[in-house]
DRENVOLUM-558113 format. One line per field, with one value per residue (C-alpha): residue number from 1; residue in one letter; x, y, z. Coordinates in steps of 0.1 Angstrom, whole numbers, plus 5000, padded with zeros to 4 digits. Layout:
N
seq c(NUM,...)
type c(A,...)
u c(X,...)
v c(Y,...)
w c(Z,...)
This chain:
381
seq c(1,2,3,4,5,6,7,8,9,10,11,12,13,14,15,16,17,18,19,20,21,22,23,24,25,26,27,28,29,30,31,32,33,34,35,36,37,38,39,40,41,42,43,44,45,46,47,48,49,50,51,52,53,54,55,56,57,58,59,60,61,62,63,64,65,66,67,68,69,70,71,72,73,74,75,76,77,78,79,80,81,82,83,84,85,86,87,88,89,90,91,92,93,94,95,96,97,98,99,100,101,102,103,104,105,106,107,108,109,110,111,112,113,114,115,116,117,118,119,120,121,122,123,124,125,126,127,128,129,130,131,132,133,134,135,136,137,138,139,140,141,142,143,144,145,146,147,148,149,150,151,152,153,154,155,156,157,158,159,160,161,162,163,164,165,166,167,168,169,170,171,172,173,174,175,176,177,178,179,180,181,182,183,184,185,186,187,188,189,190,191,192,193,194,195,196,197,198,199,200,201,202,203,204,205,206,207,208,209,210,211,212,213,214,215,216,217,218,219,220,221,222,223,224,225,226,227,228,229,230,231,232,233,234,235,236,237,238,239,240,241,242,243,244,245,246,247,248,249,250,251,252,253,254,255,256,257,258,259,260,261,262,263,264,265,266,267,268,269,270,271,272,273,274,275,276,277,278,279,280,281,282,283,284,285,286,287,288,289,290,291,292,293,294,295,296,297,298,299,300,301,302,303,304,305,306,307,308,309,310,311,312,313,314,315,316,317,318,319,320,321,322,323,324,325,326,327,328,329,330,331,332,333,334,335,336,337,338,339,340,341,342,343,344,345,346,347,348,349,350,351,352,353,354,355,356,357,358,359,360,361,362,363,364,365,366,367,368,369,370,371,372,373,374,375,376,377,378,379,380,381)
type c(X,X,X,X,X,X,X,X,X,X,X,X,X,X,X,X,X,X,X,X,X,X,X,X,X,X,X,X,X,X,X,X,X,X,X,X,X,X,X,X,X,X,X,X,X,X,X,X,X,X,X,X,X,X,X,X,X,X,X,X,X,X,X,X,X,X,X,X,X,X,X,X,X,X,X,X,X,X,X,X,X,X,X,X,X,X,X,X,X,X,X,X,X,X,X,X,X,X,X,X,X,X,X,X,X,X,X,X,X,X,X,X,X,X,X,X,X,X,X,X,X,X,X,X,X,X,X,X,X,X,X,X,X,X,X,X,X,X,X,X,X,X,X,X,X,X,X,X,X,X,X,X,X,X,X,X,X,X,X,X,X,X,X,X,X,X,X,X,X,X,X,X,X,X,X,X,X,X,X,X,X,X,X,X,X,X,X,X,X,X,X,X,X,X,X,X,X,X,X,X,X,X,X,X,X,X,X,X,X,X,X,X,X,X,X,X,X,X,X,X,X,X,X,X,X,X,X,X,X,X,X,X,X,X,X,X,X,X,X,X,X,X,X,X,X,X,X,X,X,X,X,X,X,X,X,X,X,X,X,X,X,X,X,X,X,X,X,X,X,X,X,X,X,X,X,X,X,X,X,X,X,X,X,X,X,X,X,X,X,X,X,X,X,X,X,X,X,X,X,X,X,X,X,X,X,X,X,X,X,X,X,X,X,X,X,X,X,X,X,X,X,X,X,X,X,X,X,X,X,X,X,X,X,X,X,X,X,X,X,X,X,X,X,X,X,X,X,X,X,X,X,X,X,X,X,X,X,X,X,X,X,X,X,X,X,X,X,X,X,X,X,X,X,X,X,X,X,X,X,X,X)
u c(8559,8546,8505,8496,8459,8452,8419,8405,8371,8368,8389,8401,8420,8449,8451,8451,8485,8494,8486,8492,8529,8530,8516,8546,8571,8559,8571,8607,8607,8584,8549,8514,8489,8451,8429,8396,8373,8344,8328,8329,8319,8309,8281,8302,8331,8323,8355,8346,8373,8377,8375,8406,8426,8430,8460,8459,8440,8409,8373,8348,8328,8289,8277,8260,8271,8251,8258,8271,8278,8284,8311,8304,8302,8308,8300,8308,8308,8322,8350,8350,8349,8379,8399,8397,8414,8450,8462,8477,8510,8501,8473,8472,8442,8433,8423,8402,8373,8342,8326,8349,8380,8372,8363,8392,8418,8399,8393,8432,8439,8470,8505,8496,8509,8484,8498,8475,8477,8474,8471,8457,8476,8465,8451,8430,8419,8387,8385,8417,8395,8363,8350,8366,8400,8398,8384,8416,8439,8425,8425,8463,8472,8456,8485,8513,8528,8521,8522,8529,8533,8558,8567,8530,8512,8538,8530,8492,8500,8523,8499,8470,8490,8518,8524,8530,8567,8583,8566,8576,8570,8568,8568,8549,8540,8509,8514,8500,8498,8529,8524,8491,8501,8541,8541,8507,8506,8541,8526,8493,8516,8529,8493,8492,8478,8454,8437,8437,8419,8398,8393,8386,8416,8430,8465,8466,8457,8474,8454,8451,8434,8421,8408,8383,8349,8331,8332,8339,8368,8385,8387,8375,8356,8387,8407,8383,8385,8424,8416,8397,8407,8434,8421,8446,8437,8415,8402,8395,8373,8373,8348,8312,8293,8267,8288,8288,8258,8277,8307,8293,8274,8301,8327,8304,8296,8333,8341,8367,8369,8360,8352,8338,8337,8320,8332,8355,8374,8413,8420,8400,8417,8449,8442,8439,8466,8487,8472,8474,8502,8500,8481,8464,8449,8437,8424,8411,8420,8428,8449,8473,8459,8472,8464,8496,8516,8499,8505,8542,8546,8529,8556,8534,8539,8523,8504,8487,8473,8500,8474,8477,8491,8521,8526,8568,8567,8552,8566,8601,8590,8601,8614,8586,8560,8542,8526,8507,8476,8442,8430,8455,8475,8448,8479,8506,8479,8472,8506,8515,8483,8494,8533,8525,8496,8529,8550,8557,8551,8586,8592,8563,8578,8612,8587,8572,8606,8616,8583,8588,8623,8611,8581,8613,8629,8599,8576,8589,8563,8587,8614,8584,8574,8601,8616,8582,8586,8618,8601,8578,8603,8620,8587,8580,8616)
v c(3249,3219,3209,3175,3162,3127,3117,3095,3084,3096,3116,3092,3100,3082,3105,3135,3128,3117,3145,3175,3161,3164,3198,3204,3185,3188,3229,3222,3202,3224,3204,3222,3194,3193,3161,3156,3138,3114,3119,3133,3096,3060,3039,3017,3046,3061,3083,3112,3139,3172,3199,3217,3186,3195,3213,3212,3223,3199,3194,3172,3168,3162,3124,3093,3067,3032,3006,2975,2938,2953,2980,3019,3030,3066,3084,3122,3143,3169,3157,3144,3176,3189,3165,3185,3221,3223,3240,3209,3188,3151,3130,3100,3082,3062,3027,3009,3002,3031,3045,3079,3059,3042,3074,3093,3087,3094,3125,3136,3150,3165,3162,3152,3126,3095,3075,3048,3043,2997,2987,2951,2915,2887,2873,2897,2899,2874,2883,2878,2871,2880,2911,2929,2915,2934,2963,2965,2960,2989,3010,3005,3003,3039,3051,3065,3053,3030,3042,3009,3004,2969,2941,2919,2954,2955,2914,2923,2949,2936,2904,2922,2944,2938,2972,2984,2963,2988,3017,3038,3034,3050,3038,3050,3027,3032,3059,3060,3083,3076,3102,3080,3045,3047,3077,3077,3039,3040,3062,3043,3009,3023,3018,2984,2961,2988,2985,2950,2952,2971,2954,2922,2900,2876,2877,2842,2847,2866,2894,2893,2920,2920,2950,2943,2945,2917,2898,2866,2879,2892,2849,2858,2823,2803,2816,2812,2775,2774,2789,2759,2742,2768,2783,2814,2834,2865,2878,2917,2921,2960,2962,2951,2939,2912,2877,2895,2866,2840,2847,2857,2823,2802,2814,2807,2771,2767,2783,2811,2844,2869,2904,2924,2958,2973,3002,3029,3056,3057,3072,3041,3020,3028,3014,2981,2980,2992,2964,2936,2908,2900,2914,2893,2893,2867,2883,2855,2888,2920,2945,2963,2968,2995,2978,2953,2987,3005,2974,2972,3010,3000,2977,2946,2907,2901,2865,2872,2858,2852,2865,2899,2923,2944,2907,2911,2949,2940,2907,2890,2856,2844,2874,2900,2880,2849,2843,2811,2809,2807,2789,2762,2760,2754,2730,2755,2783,2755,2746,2786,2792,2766,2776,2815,2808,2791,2825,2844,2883,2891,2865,2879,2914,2907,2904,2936,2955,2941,2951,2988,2984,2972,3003,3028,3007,3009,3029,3064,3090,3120,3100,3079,3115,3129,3095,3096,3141,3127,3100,3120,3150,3119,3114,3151,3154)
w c(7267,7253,7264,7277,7278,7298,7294,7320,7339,7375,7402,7433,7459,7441,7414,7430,7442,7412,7393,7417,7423,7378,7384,7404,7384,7349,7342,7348,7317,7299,7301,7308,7311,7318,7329,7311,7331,7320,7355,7389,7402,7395,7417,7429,7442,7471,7479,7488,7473,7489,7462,7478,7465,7431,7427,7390,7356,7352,7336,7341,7315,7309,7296,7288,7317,7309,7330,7306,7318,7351,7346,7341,7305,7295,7269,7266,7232,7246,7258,7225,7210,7232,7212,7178,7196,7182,7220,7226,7221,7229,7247,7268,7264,7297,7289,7264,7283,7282,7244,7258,7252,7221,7205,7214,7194,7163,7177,7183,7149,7132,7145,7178,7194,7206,7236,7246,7283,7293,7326,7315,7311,7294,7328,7331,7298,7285,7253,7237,7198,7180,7179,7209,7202,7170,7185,7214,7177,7161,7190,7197,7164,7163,7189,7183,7214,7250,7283,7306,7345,7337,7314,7316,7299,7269,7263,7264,7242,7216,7217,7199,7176,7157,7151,7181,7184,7170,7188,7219,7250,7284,7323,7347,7374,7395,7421,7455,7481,7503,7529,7535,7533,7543,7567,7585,7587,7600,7628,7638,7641,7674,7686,7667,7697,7709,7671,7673,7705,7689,7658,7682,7666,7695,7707,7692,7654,7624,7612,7572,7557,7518,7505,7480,7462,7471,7439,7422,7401,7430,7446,7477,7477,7464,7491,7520,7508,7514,7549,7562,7590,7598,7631,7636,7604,7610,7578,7576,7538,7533,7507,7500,7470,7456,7473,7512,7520,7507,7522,7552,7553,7546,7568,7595,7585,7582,7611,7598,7610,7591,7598,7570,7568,7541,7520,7541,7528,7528,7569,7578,7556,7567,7601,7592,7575,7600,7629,7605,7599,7564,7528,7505,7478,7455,7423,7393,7375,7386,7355,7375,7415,7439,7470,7466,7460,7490,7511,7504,7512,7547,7553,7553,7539,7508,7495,7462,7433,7400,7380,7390,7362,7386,7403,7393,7403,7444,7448,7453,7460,7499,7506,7509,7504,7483,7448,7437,7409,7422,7394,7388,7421,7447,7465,7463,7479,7507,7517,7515,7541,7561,7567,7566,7595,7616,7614,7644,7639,7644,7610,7591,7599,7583,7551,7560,7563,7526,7514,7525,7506,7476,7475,7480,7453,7427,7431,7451,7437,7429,7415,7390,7381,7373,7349,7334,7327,7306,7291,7274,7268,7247,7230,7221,7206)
């Protein structure tokens, strides 16, 4: 049996179905793994996990968690420490982005195999020289190996280390909870004009719904821009953060309609999702989001920002949904707003019926989880 270690920051809801359907998987091809958490949560993560969720071996370790240019630093020696036992085979190292994750591969000694895990593109990337270019070239060129979720991660990659072109590399797209976003939403959309009643969205308007912190790199402003003048469009913001005054002010001077709803957990979200029309989000950055992935899985159109890192995984342009850049195709996201707000329902639900396709197509948990199980069988040999 060989022993896996992924190293990563919090628990959401997310990865516990990720990782308890590996606890379940990974045995059959000889893998005992462990997750070494940074933290039990961040400030700005309010899911609240039940503790009979985790169906598999974990620890969440003690730290230092400084808040830095706005994201949530960690620092934890003893997770540090973990990293010198020899009980183990091989360790995915979460990211680049926290003191943890910096440290770690230093720390993973011996025969053991390094696999850096990249969920970033070079959109969502700022610093791409200077001091933390060099810093994400050491790091990867520190691994012995990538763990991607599509092609954009591997250019990101391969961009700041020459190195790593001629290393391995292993798929595993992001994972959602299906039986969440596919089966229950599929259920609530039998009461779909009873939660628009309740949600207050007229018989007259498409419902949109954006799940999102309320900040400027997810282009909440730039799109509310597009939406002017267009008097169908309800917007549903799930989320909350430092711009809800601005918004909030300028949708009213604009007259848009906008209904935002603060932070909710996942049975809430799923509501929405199941009563709206279409998906969108329209990210200045955004590394690899699940909310495109979840959307697709509840059968629902998709208009998002190119600059998204899984943009070629969610999308096929016109036929489940819409792509244009935020940034430099303020015309393209117009005329998109324009002839999606002329759709019936039963045309933006064709959309919806290809987007549930293409989740069965890409991203089907158990099938993901068992290609990845080989993948890294591959590695280990």
């Amino acid at each position: 049996m060989k022993k896996l270690l992924y190293i990563t920051n919090i628990p959401a809801p997310y990865r516990q179905k990720r990782f308890n359907l590996m606890q379940e998987i990974f045995p059959k091809y000889g893998i005992d793994f462990e997750v070494l958490y940074m933290a039990k949560i961040e400030p700005d993560r309010k899911w609240v996990i039940p503790e009979d969720s985790y169906q598999y071996n974990y620890k969440i370790f003690k730290g230092i968690h400084p808040v830095i240019g706005g994201f949530f630093a960690h620092f934890n020696p003893g997770l540090l420490f973990r990293l010198l036992k020899k009980d183990y085979d091989i360790a995915i190292v979460g990211g680049m982005s926290n003191p943890t994750l910096w440290l770690a591969p230093f720390f993973i000694r011996g025969k053991k195999i390094k696999v850096m895990s990249v969920e970033s593109n070079l959109h969502s990337t700022a610093r791409k020289s200077g001091f933390g270019a060099k810093l994400k070239k050491t790091l990867l060129n520190k691994a012995d190996a990538y763990q991607t979720t599509g092609n954009p991660q591997i250019k990101y990659i391969q961009f700041f280390s020459e190195k790593a072109k001629s290393k391995k590399y292993v798929r595993l797209p992001n994972l959602i909870d299906e039986e969440v976003f596919r089966d229950k939403v599929a259920v609530l959309r039998i009461k779909k004009e009873e939660l628009r009643e309740i949600f207050k969205v007229s018989a007259d308007d498409q419902m949109w719904v954006l799940p999102a912190r309320l900040i400027e790199i997810k282009g909440i402003m730039p799109l509310l821009e597009l939406l002017r003048g267009v008097n169908n469009i309800h917007l549903f913001i799930l989320g909350d953060g430092e711009l809800k005054e601005t918004i909030t002010e300028y949708c009213q001077n604009e007259n848009i309609k906008l209904t935002l709803t603060g932070f909710i957990q996942q049975d809430k979200v799923i509501e929405y999702y199941a009563a709206a029309d279409l998906f969108v989000l329209p990210s200045l950055k955004d590394s690899s989001p699940l909310s495109p992935i979840e959307a697709c899985a509840a059968g629902l159109p998709l208009l998002v920002s190119s600059r998204i890192g899984n943009l070629e995984d969610v999308v096929a342009e016109s036929i489940n949904g819409w792509s244009y850049d935020p940034i430099t195709e303020t015309e393209k996201g117009r005329k998109l707003v324009e002839s999606i707000s002329q759709m019936t329902a039963d045309e933006l639900a064709v959309f919806g019926k290809n987007s549930a396709k293409r989740y069965v197509d890409a991203f089907e948990s158990r099938r993901s989880v068992e290609n990845y199980a080989k993948q890294l069988i591959d590695l280990l040999n």
